[in-house]
N, C-alpha and C positions, 0 to 999 in steps of 0.2 A: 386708495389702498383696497384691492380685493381679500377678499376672505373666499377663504372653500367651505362651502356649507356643510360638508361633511364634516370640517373640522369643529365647526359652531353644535351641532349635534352630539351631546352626550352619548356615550355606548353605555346602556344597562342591561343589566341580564335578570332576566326573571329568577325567581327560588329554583322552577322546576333545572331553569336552567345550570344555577350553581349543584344543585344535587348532582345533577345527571357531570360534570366534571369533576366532583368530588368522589363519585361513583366509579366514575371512568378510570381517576388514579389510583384509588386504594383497591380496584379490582386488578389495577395492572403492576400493583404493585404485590399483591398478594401471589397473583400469577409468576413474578420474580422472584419471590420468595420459595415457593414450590420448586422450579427450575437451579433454581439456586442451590437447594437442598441435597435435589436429585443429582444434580454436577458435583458437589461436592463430598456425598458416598459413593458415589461413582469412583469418585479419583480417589479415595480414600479406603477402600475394600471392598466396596460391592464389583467393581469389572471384572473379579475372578469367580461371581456366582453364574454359574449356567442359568440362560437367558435371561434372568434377573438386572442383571449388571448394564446388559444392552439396552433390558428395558428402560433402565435409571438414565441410561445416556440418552436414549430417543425422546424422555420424555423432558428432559434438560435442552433439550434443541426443542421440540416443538414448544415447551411453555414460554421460551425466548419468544418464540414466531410468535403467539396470541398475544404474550405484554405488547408487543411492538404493534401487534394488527389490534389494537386496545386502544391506545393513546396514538396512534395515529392515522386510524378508521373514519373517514366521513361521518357526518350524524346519520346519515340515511341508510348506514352500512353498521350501524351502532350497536341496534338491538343485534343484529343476526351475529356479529362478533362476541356480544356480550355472551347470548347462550350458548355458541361456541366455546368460550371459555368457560362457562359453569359447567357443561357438559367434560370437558377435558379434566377439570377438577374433582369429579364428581366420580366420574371413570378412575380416575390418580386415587381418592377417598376408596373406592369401594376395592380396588385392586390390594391397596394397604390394610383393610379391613377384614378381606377374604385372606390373607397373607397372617394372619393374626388369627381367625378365629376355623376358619377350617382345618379341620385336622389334615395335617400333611403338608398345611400349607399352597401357597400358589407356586405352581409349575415345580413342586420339591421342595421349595424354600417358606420355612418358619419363620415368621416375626415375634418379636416378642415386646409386648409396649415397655419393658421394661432398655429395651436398643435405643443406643444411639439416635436423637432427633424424631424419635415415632411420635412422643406426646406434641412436641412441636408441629411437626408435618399435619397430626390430624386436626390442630388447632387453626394451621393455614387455609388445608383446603377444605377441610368447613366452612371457614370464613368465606374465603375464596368464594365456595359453591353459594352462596345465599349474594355477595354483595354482586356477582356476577349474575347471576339470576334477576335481580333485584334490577340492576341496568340495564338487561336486556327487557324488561317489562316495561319498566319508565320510557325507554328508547323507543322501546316496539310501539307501545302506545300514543308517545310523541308525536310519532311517522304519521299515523293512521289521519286521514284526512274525512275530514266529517262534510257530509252532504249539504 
C-alpha cells in the first residue's frame, strides 16, 4: 500500500499567516461594503446629481474590481493590492469628507452627516483604510527577502 507523502504531511499555517487571510477578508469585505453603498445611492437618488451620481457609480465598479483583486491576488501581488485598496478607500473618505465640510461642497454638492448612510460609509472606509493599509504592510513586509 503506497501513501503520497504529501498526504502524510500536515498543512499548518503560521499566526502571520492567518492574520495576513483574516486581513485579506475583512479588507475585502469592507471594500464590498463601500461598493455596495455607492450602488445602492446610486440607484436610489444620487444618479440625478451632476457628476456626483457618476461618481457613486464608478466608484461601485471599481471597489467591486479591488474586493475581487483582494481575495483573489497572489501573495506576491498582496501588499501592492492591499495599498491600492486603502488608497481607493482613503480617496472614497476624503472625497466624502471634503463633500461635508467644505463650504459649497464637492463639485456643487453638500453632504450632510445627518444623509442617508454617511455615519455608515465613514465608519466603512475608515475601517476599510487602516485594515487595508494594515495588509499591505504585513504583506509588503512578508515579500521582502532578507540577505
Amino acid at each position: 500500500m503506497a501513501t503520497s507523502r504529501a498526504a502524510a504531511v500536515p498543512i499548518t499555517r503560521s499566526g502571520r499567516d492567518l492574520i495576513g487571510v483574516g486581513l485579506r477578508f475583512v479588507g475585502a469585505a469592507l471594500l464590498a461594503g463601500m461598493a455596495g453603498i455607492h450602488v445602492y445611492l446610486y440607484l436610489n437618488g444620487y444618479q440625478g446629481v451632476p457628476t456626483i451620481g457618476l461618481l457613486f457609480l464608478l466608484n461601485g465598479i471599481g471597489g467591486s474590481i479591488l474586493t475581487i483583486a483582494v481575495v483573489g491576488a497572489p501573495r506576491r501581488f498582496l501588499g501592492v493590492v492591499g495599498l491600492l485598496g486603502a488608497l481607493f478607500e482613503l480617496g472614497t473618505l476624503a472625497a466624502l469628507v471634503a463633500s461635508i465640510l467644505v463650504p459649497g461642497g464637492l463639485f456643487g454638492f453638500q453632504e450632510s452627516t445627518q444623509a442617508f448612510l454617511v455615519t455608515t460609509t465613514l465608519g466603512v472606509e475608515s475601517a476599510g483604510v487602516v485594515v487595508l493599509g494594515v495588509l499591505a504592510g504585513v504583506a509588503g513586509f512578508a515579500g521582502l527577502k532578507r540577505p
